[in-house]
N, CA and C atoms as a LAMMPS dump frame, in Angstrom:
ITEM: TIMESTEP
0
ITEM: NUMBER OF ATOMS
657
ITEM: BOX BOUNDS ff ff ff
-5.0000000000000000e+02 5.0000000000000000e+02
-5.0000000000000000e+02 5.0000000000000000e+02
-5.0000000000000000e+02 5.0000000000000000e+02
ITEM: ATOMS id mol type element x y z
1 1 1 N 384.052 307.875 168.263
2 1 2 C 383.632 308.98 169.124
3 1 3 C 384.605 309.142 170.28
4 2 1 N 384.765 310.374 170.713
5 2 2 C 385.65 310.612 172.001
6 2 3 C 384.789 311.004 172.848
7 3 1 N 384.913 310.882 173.74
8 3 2 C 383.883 310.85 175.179
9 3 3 C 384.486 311.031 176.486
10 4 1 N 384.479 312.278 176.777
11 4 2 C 384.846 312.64 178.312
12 4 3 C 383.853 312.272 179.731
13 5 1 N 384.317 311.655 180.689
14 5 2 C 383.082 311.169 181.672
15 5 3 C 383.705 312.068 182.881
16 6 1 N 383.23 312.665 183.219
17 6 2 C 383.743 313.137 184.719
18 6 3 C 382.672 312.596 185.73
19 7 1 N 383.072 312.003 186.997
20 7 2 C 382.259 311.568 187.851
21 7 3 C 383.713 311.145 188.884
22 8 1 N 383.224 312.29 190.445
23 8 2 C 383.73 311.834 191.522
24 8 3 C 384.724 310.474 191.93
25 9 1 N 383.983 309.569 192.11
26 9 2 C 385.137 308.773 191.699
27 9 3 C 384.395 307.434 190.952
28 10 1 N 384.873 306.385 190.812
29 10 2 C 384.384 305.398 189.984
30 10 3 C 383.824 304.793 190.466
31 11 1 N 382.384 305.519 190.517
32 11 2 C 381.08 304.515 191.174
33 11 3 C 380.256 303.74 190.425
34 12 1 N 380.513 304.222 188.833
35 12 2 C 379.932 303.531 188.067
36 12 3 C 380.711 303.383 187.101
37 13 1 N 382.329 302.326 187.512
38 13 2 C 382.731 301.992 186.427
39 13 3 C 382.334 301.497 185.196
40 14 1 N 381.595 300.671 184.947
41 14 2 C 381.184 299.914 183.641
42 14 3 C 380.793 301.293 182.665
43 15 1 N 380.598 302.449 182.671
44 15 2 C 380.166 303.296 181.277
45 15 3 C 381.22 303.393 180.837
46 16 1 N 382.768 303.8 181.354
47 16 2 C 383.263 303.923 180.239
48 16 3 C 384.114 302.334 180.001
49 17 1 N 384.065 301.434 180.33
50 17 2 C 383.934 300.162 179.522
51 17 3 C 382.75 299.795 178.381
52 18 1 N 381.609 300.26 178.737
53 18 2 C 380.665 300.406 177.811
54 18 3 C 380.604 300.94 176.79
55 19 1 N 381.492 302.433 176.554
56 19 2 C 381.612 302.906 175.569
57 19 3 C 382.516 302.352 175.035
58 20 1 N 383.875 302.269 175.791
59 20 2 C 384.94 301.449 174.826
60 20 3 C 384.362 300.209 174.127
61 21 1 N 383.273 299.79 174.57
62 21 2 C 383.065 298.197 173.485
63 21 3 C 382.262 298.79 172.415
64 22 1 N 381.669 300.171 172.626
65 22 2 C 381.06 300.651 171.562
66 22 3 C 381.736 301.466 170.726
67 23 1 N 383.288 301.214 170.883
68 23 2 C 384.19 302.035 169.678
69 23 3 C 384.769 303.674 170.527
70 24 1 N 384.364 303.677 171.419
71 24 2 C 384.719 304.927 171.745
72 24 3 C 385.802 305.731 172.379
73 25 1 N 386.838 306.077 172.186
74 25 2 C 387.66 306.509 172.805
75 25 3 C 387.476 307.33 174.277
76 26 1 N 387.902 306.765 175.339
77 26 2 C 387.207 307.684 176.408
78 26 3 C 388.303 307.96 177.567
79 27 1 N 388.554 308.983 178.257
80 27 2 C 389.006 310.067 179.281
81 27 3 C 388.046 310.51 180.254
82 28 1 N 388.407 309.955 181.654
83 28 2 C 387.759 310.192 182.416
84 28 3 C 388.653 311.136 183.816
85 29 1 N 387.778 312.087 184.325
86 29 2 C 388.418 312.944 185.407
87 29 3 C 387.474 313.173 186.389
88 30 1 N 387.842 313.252 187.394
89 30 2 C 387.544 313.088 188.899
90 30 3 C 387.027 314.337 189.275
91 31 1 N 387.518 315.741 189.497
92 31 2 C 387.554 316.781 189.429
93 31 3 C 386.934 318.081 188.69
94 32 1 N 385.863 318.782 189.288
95 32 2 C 385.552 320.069 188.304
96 32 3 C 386.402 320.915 187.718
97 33 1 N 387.604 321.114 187.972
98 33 2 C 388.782 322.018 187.615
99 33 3 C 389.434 321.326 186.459
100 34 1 N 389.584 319.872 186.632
101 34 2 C 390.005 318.861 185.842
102 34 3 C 389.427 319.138 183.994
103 35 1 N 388.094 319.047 184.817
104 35 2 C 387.063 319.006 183.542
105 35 3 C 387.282 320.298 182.707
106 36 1 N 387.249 321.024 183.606
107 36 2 C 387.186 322.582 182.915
108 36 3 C 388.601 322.489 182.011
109 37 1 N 389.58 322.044 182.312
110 37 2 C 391.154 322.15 181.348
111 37 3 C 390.793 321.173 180.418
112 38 1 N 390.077 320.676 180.554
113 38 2 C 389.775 319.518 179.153
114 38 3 C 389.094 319.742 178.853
115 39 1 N 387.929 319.509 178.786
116 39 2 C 386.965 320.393 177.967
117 39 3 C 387.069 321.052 177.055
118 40 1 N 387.92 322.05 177.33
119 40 2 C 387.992 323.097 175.949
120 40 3 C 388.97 323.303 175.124
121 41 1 N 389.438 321.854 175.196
122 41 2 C 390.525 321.549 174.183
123 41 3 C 390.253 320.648 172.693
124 42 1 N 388.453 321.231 172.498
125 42 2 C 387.923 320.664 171.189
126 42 3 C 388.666 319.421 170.979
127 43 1 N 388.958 318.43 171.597
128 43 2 C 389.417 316.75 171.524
129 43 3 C 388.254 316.039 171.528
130 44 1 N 386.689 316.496 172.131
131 44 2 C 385.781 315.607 172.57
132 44 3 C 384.582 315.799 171.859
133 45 1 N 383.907 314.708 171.495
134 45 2 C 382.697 314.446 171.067
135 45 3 C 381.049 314.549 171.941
136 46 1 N 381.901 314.391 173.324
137 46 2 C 380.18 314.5 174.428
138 46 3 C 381.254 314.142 175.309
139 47 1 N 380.37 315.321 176.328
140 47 2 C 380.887 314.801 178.004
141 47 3 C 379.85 314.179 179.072
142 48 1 N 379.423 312.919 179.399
143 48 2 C 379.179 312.481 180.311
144 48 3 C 379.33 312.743 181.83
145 49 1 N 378.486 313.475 181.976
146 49 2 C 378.967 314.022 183.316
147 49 3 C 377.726 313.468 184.779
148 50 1 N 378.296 313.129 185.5
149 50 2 C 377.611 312.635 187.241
150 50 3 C 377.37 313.882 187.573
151 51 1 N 376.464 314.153 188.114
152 51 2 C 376.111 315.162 188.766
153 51 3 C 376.221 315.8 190.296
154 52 1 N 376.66 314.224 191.087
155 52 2 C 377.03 313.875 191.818
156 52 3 C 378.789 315.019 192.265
157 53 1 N 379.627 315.202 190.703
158 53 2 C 380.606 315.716 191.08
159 53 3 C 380.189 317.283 191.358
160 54 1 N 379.527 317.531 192.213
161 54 2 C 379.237 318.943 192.693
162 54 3 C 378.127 319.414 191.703
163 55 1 N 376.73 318.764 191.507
164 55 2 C 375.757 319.36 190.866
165 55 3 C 375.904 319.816 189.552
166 56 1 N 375.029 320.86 189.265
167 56 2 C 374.951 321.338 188.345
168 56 3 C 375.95 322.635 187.538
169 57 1 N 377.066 322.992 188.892
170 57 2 C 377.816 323.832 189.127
171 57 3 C 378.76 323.485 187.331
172 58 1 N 379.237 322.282 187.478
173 58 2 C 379.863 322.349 186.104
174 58 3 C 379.681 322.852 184.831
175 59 1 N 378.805 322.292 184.657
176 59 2 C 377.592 322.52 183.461
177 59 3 C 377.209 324.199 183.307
178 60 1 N 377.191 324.826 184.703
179 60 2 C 377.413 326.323 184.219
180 60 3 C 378.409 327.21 183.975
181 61 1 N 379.251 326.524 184.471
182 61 2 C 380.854 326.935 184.114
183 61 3 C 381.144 326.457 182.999
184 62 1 N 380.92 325.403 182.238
185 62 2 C 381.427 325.489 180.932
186 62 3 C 380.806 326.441 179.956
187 63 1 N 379.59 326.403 180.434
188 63 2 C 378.427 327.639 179.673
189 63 3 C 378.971 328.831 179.563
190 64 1 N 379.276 329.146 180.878
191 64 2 C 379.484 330.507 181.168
192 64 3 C 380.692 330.868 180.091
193 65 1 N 382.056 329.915 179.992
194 65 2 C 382.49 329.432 179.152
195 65 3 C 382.676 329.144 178.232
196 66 1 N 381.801 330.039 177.234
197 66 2 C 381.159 329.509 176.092
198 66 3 C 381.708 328.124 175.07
199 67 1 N 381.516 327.222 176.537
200 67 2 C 381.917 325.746 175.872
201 67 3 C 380.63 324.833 175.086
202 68 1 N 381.011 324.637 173.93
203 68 2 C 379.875 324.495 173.267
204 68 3 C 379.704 322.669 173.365
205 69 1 N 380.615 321.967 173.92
206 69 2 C 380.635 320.671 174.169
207 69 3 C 379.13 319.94 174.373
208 70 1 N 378.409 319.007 173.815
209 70 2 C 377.435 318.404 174.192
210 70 3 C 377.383 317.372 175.456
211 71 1 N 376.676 318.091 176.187
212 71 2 C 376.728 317.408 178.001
213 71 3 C 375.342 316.34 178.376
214 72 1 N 375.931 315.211 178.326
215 72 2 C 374.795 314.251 179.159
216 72 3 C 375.135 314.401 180.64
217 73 1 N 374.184 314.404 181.174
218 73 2 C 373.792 314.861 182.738
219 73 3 C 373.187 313.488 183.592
220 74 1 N 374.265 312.433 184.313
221 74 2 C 373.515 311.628 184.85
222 74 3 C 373.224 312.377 186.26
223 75 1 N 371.556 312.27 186.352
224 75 2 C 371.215 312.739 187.355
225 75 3 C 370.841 311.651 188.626
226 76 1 N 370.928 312.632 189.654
227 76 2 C 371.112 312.076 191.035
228 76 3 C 368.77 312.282 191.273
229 77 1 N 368.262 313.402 190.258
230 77 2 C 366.921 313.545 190.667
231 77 3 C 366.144 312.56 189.412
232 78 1 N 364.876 311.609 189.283
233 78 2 C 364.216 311.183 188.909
234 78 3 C 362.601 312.063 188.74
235 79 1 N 362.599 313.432 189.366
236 79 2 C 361.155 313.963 188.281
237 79 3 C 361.929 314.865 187.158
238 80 1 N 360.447 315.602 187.263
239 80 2 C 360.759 316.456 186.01
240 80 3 C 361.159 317.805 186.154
241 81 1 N 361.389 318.392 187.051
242 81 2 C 361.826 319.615 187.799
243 81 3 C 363.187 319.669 187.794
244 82 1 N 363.475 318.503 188.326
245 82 2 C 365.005 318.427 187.992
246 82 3 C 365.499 317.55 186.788
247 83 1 N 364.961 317.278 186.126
248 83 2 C 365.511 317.55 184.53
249 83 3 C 365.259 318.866 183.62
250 84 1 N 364.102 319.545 184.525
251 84 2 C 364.093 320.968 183.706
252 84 3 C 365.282 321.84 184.368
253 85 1 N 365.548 321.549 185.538
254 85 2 C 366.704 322.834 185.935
255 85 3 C 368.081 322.045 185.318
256 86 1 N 368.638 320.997 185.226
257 86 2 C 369.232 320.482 184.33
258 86 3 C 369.338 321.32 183.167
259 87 1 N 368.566 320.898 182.155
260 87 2 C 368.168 321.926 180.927
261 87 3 C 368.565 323.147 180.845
262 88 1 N 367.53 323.495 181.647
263 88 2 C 367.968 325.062 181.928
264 88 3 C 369.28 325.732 182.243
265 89 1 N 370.121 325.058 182.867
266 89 2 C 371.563 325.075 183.287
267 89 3 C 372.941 325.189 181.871
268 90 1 N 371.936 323.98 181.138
269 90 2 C 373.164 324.094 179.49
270 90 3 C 373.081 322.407 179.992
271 91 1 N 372.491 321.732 180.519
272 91 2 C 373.088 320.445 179.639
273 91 3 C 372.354 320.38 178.487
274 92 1 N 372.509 319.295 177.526
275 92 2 C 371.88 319.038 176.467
276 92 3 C 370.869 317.647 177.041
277 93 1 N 371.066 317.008 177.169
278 93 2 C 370.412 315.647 177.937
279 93 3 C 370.47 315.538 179.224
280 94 1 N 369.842 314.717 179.881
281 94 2 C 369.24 314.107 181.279
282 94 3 C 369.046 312.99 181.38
283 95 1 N 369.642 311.87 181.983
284 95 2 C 369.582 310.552 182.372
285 95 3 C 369.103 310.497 183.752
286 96 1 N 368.567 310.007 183.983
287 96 2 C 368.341 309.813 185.951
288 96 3 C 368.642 308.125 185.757
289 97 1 N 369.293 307.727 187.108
290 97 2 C 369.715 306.886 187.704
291 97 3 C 368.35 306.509 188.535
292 98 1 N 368.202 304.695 188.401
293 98 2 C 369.548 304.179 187.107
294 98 3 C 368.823 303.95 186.154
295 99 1 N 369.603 303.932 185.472
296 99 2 C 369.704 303.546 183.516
297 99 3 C 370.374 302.305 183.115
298 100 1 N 369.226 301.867 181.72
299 100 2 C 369.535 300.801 180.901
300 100 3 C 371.181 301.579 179.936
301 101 1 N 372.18 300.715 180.273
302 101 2 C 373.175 300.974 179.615
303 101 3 C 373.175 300.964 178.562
304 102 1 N 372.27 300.252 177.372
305 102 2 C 372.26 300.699 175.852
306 102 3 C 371.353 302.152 175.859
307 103 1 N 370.568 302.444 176.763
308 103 2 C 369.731 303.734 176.469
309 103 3 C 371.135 305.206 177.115
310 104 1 N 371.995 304.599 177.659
311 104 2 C 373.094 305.971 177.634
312 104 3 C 373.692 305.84 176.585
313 105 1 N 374.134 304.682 175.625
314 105 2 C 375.089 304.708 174.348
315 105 3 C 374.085 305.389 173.667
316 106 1 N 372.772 305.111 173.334
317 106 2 C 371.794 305.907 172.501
318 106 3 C 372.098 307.156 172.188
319 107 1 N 372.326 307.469 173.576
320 107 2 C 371.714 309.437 174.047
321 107 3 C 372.643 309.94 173.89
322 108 1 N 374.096 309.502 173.847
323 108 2 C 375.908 309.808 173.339
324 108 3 C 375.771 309.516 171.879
325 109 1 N 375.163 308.661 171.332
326 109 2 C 375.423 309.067 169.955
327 109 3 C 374.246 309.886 169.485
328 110 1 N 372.729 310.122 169.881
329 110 2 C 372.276 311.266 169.313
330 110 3 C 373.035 312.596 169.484
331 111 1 N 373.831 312.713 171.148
332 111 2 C 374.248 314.039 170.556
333 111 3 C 375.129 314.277 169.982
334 112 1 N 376.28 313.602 169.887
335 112 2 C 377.408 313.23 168.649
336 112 3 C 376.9 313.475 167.498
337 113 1 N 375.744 313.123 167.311
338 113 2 C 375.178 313.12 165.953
339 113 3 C 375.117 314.924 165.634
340 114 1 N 374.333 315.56 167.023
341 114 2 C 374.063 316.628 166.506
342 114 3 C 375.118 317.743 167.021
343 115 1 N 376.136 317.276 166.801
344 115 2 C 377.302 318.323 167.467
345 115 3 C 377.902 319.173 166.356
346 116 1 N 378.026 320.252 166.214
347 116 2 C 378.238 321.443 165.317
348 116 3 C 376.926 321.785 164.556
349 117 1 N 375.761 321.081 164.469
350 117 2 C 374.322 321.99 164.294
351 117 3 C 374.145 323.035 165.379
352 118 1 N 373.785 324.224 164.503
353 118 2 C 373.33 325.231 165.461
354 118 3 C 371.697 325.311 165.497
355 119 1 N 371.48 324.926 166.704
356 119 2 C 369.781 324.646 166.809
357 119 3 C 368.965 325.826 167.751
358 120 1 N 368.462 326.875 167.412
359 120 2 C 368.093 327.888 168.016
360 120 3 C 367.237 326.902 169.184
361 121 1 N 367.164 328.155 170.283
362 121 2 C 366.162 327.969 171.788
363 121 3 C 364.809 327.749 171.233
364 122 1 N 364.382 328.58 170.114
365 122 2 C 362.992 328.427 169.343
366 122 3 C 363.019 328.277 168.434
367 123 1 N 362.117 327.717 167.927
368 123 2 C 361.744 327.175 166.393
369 123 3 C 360.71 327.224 166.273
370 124 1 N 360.375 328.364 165.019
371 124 2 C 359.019 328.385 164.821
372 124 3 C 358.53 327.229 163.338
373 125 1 N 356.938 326.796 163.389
374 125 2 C 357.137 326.421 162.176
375 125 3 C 355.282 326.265 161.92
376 126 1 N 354.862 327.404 160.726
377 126 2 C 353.556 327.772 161.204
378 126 3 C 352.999 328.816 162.089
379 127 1 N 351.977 327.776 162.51
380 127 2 C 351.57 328.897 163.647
381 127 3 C 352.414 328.897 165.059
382 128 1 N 353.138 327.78 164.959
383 128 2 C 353.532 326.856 166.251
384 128 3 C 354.808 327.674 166.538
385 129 1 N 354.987 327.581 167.744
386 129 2 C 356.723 328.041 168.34
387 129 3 C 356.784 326.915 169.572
388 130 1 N 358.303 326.699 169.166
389 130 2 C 358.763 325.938 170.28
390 130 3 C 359.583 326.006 171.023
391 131 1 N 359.955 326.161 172.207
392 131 2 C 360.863 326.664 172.936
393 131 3 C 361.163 325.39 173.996
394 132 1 N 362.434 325.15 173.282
395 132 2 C 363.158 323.869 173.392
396 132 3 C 363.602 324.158 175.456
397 133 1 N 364.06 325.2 175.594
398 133 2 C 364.745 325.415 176.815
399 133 3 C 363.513 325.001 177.677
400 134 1 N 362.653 325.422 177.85
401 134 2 C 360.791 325.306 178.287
402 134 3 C 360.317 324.147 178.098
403 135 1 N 360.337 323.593 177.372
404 135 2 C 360.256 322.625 176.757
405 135 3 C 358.149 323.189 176.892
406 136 1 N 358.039 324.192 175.632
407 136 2 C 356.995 324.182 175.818
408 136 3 C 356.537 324.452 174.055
409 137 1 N 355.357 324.243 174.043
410 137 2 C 354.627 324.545 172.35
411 137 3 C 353.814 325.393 172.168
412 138 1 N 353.898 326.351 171.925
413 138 2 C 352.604 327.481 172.062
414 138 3 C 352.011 327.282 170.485
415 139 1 N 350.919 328.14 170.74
416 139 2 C 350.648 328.466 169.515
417 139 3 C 349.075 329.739 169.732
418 140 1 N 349.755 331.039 169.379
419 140 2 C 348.957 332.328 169.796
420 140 3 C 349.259 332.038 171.104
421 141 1 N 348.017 332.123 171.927
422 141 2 C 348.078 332.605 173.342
423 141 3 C 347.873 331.056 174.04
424 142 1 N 347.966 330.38 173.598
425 142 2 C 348.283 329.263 174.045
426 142 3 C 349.595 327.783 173.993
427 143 1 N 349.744 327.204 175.116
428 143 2 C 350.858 326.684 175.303
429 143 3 C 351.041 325.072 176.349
430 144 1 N 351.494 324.587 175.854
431 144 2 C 351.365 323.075 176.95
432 144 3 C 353.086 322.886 177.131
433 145 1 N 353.321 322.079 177.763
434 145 2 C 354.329 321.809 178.164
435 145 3 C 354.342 320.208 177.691
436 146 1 N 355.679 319.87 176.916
437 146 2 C 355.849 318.467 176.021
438 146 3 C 357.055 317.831 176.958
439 147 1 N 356.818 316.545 176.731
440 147 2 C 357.492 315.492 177.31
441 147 3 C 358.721 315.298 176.512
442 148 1 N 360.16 314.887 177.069
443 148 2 C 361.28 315.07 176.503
444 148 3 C 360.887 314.094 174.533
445 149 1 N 360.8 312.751 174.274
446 149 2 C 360.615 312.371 173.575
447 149 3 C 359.329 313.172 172.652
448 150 1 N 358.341 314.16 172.75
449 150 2 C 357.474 314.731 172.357
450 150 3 C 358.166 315.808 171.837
451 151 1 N 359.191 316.482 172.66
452 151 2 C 359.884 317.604 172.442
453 151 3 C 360.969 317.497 171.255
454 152 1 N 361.985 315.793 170.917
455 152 2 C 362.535 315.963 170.581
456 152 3 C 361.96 315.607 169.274
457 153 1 N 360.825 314.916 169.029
458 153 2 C 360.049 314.58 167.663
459 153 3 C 359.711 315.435 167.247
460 154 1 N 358.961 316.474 167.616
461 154 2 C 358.428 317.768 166.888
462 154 3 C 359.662 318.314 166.69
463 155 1 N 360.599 318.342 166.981
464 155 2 C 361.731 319.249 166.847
465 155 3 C 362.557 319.384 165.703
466 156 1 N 362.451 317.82 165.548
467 156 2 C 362.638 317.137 164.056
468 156 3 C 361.834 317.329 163.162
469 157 1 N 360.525 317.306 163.266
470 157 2 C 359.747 317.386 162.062
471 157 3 C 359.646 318.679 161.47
472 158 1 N 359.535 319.92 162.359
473 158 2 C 359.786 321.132 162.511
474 158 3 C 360.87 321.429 161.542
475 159 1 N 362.501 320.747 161.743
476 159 2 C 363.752 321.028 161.38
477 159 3 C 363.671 320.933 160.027
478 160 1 N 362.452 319.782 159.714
479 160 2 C 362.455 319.169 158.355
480 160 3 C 360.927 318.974 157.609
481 161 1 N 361.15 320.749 157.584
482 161 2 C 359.495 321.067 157.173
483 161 3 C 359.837 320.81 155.822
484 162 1 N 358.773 320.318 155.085
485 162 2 C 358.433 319.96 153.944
486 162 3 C 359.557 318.735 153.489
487 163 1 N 359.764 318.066 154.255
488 163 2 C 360.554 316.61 154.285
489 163 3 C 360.063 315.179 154.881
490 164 1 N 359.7 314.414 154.37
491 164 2 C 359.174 313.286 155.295
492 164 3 C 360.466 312.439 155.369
493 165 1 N 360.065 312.357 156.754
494 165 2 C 360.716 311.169 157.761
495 165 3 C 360.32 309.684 158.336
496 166 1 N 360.929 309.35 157.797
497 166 2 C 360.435 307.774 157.892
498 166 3 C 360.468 307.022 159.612
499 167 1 N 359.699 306.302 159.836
500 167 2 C 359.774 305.68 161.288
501 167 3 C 360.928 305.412 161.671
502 168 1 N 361.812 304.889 160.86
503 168 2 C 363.208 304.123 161.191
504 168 3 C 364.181 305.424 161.377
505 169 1 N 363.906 306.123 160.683
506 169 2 C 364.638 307.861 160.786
507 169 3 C 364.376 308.118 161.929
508 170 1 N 363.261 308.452 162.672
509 170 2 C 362.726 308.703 163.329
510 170 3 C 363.374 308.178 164.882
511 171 1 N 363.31 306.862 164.921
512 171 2 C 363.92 306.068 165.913
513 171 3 C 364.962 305.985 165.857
514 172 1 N 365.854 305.791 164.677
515 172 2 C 367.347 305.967 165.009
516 172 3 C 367.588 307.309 165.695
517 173 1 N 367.156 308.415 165.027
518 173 2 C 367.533 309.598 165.568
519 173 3 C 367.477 310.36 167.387
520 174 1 N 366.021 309.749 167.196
521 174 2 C 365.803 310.015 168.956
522 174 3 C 365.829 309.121 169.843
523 175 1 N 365.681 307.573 169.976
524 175 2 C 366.132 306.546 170.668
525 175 3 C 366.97 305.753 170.528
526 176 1 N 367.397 306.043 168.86
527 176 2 C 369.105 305.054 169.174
528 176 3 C 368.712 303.602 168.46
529 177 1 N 369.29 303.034 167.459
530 177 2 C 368.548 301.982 167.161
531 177 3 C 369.381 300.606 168.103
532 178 1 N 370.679 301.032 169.047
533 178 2 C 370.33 300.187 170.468
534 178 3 C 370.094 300.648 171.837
535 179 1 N 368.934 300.994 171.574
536 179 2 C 368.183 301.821 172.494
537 179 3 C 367.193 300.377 173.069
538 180 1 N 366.706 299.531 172.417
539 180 2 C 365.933 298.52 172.449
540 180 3 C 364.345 298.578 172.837
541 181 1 N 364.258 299.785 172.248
542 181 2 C 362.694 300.537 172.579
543 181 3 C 362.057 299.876 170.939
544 182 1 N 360.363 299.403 170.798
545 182 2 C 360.236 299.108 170.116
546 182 3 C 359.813 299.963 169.006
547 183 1 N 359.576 299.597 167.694
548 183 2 C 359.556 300.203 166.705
549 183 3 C 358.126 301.51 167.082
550 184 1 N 356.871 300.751 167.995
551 184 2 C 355.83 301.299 168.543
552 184 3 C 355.891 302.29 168.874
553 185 1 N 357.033 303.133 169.47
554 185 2 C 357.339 303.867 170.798
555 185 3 C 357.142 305.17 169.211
556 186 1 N 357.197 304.918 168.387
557 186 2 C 357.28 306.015 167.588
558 186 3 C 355.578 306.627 167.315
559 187 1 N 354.895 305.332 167.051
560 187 2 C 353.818 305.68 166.735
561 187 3 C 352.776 306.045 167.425
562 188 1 N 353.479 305.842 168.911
563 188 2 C 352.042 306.426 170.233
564 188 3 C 352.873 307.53 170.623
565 189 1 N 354.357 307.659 170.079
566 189 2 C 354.527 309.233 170.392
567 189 3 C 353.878 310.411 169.22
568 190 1 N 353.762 309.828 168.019
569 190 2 C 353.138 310.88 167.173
570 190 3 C 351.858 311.122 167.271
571 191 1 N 350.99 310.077 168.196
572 191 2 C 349.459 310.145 168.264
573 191 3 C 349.552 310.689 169.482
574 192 1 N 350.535 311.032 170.389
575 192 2 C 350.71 312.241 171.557
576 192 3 C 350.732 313.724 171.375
577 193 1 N 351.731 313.366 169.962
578 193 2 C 351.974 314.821 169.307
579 193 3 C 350.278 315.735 168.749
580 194 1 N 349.914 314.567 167.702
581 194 2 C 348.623 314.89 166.876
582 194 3 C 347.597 315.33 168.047
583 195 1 N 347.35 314.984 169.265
584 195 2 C 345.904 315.644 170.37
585 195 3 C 347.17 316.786 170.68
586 196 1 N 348.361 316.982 171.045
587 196 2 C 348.801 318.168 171.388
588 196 3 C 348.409 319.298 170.361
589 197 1 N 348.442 319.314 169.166
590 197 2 C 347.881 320.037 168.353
591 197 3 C 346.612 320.792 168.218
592 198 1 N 346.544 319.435 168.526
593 198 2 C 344.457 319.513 168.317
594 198 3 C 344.183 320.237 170.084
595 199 1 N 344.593 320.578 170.931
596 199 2 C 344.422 321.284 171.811
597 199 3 C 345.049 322.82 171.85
598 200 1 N 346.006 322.773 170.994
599 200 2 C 346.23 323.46 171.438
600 200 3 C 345.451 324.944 169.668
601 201 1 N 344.492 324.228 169.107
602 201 2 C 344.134 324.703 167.994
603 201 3 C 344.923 325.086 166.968
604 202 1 N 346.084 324.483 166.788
605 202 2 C 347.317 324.185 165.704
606 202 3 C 346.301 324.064 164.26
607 203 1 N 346.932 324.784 163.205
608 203 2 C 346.647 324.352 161.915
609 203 3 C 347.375 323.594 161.459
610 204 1 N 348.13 323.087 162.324
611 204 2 C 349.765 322.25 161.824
612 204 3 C 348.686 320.837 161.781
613 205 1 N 349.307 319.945 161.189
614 205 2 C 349.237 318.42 161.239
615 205 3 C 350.178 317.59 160.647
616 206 1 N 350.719 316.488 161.465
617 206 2 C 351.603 315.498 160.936
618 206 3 C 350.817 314.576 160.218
619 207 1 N 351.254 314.8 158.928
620 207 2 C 350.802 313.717 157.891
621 207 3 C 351.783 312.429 157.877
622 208 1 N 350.738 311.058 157.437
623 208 2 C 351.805 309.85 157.339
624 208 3 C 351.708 309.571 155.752
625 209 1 N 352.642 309.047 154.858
626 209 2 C 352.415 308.941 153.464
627 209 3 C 352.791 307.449 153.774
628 210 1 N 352.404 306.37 153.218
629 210 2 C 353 305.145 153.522
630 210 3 C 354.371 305.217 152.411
631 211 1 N 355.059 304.552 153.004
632 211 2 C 356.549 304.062 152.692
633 211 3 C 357.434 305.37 152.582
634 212 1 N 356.626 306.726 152.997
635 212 2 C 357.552 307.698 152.633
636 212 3 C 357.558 308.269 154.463
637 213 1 N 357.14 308.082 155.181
638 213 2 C 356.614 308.678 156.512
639 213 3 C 356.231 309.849 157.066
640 214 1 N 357.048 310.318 157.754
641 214 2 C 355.585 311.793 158.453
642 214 3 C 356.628 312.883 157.937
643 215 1 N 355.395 313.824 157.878
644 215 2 C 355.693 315.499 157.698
645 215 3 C 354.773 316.38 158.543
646 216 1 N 355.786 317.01 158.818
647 216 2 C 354.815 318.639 159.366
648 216 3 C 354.46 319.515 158.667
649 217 1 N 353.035 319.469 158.245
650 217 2 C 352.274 320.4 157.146
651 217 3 C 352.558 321.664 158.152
652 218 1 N 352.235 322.69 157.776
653 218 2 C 351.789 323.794 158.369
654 218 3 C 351.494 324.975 157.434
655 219 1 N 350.245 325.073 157.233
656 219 2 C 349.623 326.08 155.96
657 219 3 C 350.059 327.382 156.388
């Protein structure tokens, strides 16, 4: 993987030593102007970016930009307001400081993983729509607002209607299998998912098949 980090100056050297022990080729720049000339020289796999180097300002300039680069966002805010204006801005991910250093290698290779999929703002599937930017689930005239790991599971199951996905699928894909989250974290997120449904009067349901794992029915 190639991995661009821009961050002010090196306040948190150890990530890109971290990535290099994780195979990764990495380039780091100081500068928003910096970033912007690199960036869009399709060389990079994910840009790691501090937020610290002048906010969120980057992240809309590459947008604006139509730089399609996948952006982790270490953030300087810890709620959820400011991981939604994050979002909203064009990053793809949100870290808040500080962070377990295997849970940032995680979140660099999920989006590596999903770099050249084109994944619409919504996805319908059923009765259900999801609107990833919102991070919200409607269904008719009703709608809740899902938690990032809630958001990115349905998103999947959704992607892979009439496909079952196995737990280990499941966890590699959205936490990284050195993420060091336990195998559990899957199964009290799908019993989060299943009452989101059931509130929100979904005909959808995630079925489990043993040894084959979950699907999103939706009649």
């Amino acid at each position: 993987m190639r991995i661009m980090i821009a961050q002010r100056q090196e306040g948190e050297p150890s990530i890109a030593g971290l990535l290099r022990r994780h195979r990764c080729t990495v380039e780091s720049v100081q500068t928003t102007q910096d970033l912007l000339d690199w960036a869009q020289n399709g060389q990079w796999d994910c840009l790691v970016l501090d937020d610290r180097l002048d906010g969120l300002d980057p992240v809309r300039r590459l947008r604006s930009a139509r730089c399609g680069l996948p952006i982790l966002l270490l953030s300087s805010s810890a709620d959820a307001r400011g991981r939604v204006r994050a979002l909203d801005a064009g990053a793809d991910d949100c870290l808040s400081r500080p962070f377990f250093p295997d849970e940032l290698v995680a979140r660099v290779r999920a989006l590596t993983r999903r770099q050249g999929e084109f994944v619409p703002d919504q996805i319908t599937a059923g009765d259900l729509l999801l609107d990833r930017r919102s991070f919200r689930l409607c269904c008719r005239d009703r709608w809740i607002r899902l938690g990032n790991r809630e958001l990115q599971l349905i998103e999947l199951l959704a992607r892979h209607q009439g496909q079952f996905l196995s737990t280990e699928q499941l966890m590699d894909q959205i936490w990284g299998c050195s993420s060091g989250a336990e195998i559990s974290v899957v199964w009290t997120n799908i019993s989060y998912l299943r009452r989101r449904l059931q509130q929100l009067g979904s005909s959808a349901k995630i079925i489990l098949s043993r040894g084959r794992g979950y699907l999103l029915e939706c009649p």
